[in-house]
Structures are given as C-alpha cells and as structure tokens.
VMD Tcl script that builds the backbone (N, CA, C; Angstrom):
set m [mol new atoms 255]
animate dup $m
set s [atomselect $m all]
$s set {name element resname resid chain x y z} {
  {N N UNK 1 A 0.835 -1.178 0.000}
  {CA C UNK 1 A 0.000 0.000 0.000}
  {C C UNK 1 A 0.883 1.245 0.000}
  {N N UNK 2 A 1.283 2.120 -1.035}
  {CA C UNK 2 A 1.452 3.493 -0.722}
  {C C UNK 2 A 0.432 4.391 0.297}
  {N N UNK 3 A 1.676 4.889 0.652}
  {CA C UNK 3 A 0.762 6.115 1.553}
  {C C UNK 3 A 0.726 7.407 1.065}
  {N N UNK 4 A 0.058 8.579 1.076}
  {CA C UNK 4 A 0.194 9.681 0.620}
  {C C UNK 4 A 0.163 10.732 1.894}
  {N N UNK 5 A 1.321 11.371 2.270}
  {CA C UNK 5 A 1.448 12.306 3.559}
  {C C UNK 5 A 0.701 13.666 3.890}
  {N N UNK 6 A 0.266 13.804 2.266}
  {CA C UNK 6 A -0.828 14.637 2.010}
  {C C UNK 6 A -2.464 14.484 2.206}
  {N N UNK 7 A -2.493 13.293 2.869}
  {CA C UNK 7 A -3.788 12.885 2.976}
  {C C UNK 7 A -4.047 12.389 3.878}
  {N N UNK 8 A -4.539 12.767 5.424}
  {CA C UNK 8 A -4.707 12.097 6.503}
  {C C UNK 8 A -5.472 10.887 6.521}
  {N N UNK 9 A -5.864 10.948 5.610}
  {CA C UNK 9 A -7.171 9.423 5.743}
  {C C UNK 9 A -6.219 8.217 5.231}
  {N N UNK 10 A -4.956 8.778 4.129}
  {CA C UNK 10 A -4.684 7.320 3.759}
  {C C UNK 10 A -3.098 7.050 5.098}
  {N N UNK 11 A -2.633 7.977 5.875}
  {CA C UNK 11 A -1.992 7.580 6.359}
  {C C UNK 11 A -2.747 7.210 7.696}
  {N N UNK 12 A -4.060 7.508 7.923}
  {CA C UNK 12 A -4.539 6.146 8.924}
  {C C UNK 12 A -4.833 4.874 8.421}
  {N N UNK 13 A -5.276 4.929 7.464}
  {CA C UNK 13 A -5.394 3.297 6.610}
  {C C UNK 13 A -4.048 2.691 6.691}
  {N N UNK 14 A -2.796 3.165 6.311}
  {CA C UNK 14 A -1.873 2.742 6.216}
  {C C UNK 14 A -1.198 2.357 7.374}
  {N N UNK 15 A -1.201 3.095 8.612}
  {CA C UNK 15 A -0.911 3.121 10.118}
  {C C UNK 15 A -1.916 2.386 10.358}
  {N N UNK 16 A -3.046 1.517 10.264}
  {CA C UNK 16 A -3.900 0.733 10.947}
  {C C UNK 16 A -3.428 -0.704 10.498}
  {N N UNK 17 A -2.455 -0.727 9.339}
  {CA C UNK 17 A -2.259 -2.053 9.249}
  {C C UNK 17 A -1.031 -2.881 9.670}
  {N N UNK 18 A 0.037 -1.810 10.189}
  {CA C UNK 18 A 0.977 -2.421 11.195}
  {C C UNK 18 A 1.407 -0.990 12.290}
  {N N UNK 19 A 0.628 -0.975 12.993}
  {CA C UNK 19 A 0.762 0.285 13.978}
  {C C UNK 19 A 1.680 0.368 14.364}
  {N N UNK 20 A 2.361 -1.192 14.947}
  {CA C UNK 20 A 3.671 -0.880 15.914}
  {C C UNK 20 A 5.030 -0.583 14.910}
  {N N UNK 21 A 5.150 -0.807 13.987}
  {CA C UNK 21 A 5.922 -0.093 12.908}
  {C C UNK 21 A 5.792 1.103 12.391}
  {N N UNK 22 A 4.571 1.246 11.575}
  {CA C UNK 22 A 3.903 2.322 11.302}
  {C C UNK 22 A 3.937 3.627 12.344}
  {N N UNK 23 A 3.446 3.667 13.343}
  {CA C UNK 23 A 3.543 4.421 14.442}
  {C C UNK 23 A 4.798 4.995 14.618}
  {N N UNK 24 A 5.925 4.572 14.488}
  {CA C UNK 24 A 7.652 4.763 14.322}
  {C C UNK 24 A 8.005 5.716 13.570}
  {N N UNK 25 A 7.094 5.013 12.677}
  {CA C UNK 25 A 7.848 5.719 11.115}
  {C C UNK 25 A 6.802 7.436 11.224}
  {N N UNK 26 A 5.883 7.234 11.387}
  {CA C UNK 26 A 4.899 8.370 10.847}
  {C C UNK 26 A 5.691 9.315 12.523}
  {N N UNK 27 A 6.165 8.958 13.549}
  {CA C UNK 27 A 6.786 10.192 14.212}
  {C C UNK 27 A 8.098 10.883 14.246}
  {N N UNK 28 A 8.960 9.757 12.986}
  {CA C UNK 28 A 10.199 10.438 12.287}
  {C C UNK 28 A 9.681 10.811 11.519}
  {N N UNK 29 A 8.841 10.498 10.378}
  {CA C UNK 29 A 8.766 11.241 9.575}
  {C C UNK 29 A 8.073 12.760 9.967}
  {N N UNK 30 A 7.555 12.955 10.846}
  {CA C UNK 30 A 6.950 14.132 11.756}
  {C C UNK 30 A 7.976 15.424 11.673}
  {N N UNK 31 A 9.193 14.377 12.517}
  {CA C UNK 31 A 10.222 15.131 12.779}
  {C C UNK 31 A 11.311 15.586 11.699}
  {N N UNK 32 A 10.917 14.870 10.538}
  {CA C UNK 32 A 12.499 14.710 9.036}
  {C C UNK 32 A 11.726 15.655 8.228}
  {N N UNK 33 A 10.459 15.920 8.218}
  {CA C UNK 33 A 9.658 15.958 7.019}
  {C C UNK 33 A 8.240 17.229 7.744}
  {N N UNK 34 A 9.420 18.547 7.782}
  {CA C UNK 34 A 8.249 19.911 8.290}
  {C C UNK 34 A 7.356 19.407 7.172}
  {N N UNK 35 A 7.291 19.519 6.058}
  {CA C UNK 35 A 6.447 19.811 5.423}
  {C C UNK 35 A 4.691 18.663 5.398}
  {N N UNK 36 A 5.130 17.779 6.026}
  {CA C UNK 36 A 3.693 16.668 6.433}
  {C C UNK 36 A 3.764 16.945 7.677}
  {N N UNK 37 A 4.169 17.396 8.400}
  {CA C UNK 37 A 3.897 17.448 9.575}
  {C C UNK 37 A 2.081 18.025 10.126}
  {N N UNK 38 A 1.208 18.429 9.515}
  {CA C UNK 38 A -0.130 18.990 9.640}
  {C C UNK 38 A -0.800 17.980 9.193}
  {N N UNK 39 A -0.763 16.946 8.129}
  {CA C UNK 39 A -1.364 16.016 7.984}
  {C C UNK 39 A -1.061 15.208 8.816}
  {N N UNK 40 A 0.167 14.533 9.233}
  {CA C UNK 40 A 0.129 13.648 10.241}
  {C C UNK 40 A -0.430 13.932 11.250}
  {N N UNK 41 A -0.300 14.793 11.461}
  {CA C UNK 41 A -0.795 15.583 13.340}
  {C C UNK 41 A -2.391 15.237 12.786}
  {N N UNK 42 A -2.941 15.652 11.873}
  {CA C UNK 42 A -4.750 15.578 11.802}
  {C C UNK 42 A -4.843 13.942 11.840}
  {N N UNK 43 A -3.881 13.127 11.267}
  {CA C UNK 43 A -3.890 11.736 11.234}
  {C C UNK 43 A -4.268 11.186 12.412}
  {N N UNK 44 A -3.295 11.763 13.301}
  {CA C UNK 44 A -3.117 11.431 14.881}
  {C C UNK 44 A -4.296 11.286 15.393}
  {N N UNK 45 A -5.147 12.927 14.834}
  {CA C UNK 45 A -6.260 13.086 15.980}
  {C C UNK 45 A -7.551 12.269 15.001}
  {N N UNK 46 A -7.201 11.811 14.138}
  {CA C UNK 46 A -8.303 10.767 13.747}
  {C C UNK 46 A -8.542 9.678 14.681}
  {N N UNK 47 A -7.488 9.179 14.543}
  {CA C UNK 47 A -7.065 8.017 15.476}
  {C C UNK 47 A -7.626 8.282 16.535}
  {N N UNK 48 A -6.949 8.973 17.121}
  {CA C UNK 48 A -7.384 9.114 18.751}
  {C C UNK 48 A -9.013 9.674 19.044}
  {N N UNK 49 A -9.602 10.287 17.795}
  {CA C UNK 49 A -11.078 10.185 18.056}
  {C C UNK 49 A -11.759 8.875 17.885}
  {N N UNK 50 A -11.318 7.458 17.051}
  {CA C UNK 50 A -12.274 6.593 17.002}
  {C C UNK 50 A -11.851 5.429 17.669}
  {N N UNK 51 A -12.628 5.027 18.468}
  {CA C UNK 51 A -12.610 4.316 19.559}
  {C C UNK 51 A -12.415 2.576 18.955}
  {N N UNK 52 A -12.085 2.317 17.848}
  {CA C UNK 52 A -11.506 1.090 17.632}
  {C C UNK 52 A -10.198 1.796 17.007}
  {N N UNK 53 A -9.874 2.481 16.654}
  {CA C UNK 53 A -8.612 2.857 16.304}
  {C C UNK 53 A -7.583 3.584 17.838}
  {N N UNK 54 A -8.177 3.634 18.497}
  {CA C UNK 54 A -7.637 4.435 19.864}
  {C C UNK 54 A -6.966 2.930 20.541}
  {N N UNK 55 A -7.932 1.717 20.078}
  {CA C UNK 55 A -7.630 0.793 21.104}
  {C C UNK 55 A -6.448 -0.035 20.494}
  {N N UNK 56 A -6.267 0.249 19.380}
  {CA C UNK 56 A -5.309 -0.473 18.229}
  {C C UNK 56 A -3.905 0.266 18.634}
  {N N UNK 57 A -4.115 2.150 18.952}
  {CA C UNK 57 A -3.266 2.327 19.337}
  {C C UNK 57 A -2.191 1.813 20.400}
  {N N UNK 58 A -3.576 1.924 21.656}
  {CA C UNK 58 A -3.313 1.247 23.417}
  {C C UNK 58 A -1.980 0.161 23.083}
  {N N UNK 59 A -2.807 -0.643 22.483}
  {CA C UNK 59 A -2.442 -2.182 22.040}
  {C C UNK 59 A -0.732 -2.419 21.263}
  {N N UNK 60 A -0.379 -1.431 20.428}
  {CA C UNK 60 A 0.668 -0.972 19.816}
  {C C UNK 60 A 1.319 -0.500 20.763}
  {N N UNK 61 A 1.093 0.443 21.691}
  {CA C UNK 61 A 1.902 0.830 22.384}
  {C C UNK 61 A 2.541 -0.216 23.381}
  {N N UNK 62 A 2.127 -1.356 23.783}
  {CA C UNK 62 A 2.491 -2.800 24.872}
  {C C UNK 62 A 3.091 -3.308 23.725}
  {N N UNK 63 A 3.391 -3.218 22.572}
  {CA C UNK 63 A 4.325 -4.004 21.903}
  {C C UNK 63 A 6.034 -3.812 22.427}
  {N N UNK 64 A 6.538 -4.700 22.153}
  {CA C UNK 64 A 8.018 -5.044 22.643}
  {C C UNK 64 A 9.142 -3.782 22.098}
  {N N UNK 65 A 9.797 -3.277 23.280}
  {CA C UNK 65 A 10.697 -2.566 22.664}
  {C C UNK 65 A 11.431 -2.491 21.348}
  {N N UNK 66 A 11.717 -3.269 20.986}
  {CA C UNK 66 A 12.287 -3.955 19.253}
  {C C UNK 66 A 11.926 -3.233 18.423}
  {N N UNK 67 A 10.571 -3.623 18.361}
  {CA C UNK 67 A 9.472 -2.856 17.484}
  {C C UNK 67 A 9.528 -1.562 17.160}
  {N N UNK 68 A 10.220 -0.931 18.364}
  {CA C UNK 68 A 9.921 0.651 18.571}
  {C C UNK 68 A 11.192 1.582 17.871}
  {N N UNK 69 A 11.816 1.167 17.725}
  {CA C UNK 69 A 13.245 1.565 17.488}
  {C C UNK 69 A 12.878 2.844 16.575}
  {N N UNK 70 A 13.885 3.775 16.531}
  {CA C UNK 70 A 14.538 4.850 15.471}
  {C C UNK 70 A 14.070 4.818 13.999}
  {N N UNK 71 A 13.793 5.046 13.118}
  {CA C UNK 71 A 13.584 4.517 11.755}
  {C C UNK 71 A 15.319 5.002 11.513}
  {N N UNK 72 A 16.161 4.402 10.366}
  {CA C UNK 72 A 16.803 4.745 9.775}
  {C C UNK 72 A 16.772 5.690 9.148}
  {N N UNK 73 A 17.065 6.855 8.397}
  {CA C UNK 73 A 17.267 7.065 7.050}
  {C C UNK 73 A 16.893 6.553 5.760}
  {N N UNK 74 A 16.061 6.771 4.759}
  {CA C UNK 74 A 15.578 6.145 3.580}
  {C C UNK 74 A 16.924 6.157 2.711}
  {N N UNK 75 A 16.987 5.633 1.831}
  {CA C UNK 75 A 17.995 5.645 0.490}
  {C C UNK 75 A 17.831 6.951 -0.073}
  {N N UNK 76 A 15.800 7.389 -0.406}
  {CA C UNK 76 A 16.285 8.184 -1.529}
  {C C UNK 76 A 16.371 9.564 -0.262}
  {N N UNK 77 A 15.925 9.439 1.121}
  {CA C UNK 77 A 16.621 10.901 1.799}
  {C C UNK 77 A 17.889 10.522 2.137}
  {N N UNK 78 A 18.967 9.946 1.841}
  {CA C UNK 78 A 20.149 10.000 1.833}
  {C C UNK 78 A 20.851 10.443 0.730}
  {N N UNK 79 A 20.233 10.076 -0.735}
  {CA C UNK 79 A 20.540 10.404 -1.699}
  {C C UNK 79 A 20.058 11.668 -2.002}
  {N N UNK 80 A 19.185 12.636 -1.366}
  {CA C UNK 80 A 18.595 14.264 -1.192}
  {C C UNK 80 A 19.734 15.039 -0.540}
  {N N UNK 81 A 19.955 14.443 0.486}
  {CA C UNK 81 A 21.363 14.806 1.251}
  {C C UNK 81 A 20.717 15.812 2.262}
  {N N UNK 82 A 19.174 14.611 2.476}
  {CA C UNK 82 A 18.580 15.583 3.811}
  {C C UNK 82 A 19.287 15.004 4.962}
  {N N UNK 83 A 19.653 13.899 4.882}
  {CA C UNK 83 A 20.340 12.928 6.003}
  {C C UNK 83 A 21.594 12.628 5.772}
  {N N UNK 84 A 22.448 12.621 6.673}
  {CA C UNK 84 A 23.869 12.098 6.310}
  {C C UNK 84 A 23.855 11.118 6.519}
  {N N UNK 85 A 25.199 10.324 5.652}
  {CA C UNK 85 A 24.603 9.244 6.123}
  {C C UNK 85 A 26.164 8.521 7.038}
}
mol reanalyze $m
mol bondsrecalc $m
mol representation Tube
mol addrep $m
C-alpha cells in the first residue's frame, strides 16, 4: 500500500495495518519531514477520536521494545542529502 502524507485518511489506513511499525515511522517522519507534519498531526487526531482505532493504538503501544526503534534514514533521503549518512 502506498501512503500519501498529504492525505490524513490514507496515512490512517496505512498506520492501521501495522501500527507498531507504522507508528515509528509516521513520528520520524513528523520530525524529518516539516512539510507533512499537519497532515500527520490531523492523522493522529483521527485516530485518537475513534474508539476502535484508539484501542489499536493502546495495544501498539504494549508491543516489545524492538518494534519501537529509530527509523533509519531512507535511500532516496540519503541520496537528497537531507540525512547524512
């Protein structure tokens, strides 16, 4: 599934189908990427308004440290030379 960062609805579709990964990635990318940062944030508060998606969160969050880690750096933001690498 592509996601589009421009579109809060598809990055909850996309974050509902592996949260405890997903969840990682969508709060570096928060932090790498000013420019989605307003869609993710409306993403967020989707989530946290619907009460089977709130509990998916809960649930993600008791996942195993592992899971949670740093995202890397992508290839092509290394090759932008937004990231060093």
């Amino acid at each position: 599934m592509l996601v589009d960062l421009n579109d809060a609805s598809t990055i909850v579709t996309w974050w509902a189908i592996y949260p405890e990964r997903n969840g990682a990635l969508l709060s570096d990318w928060a932090r790498r990427r000013p420019e989605h940062r307003a869609e993710i944030a409306r993403a967020r508060r989707l989530i946290d308004a619907d009460p089977e998606r709130r509990a998916l969160l809960e649930s993600s969050r008791q996942a195993p440290a592992a899971t949670q880690q740093e995202v890397p750096p992508s290839h092509d933001e290394q090759l932008a030379g937004e990231i060093e690498h």
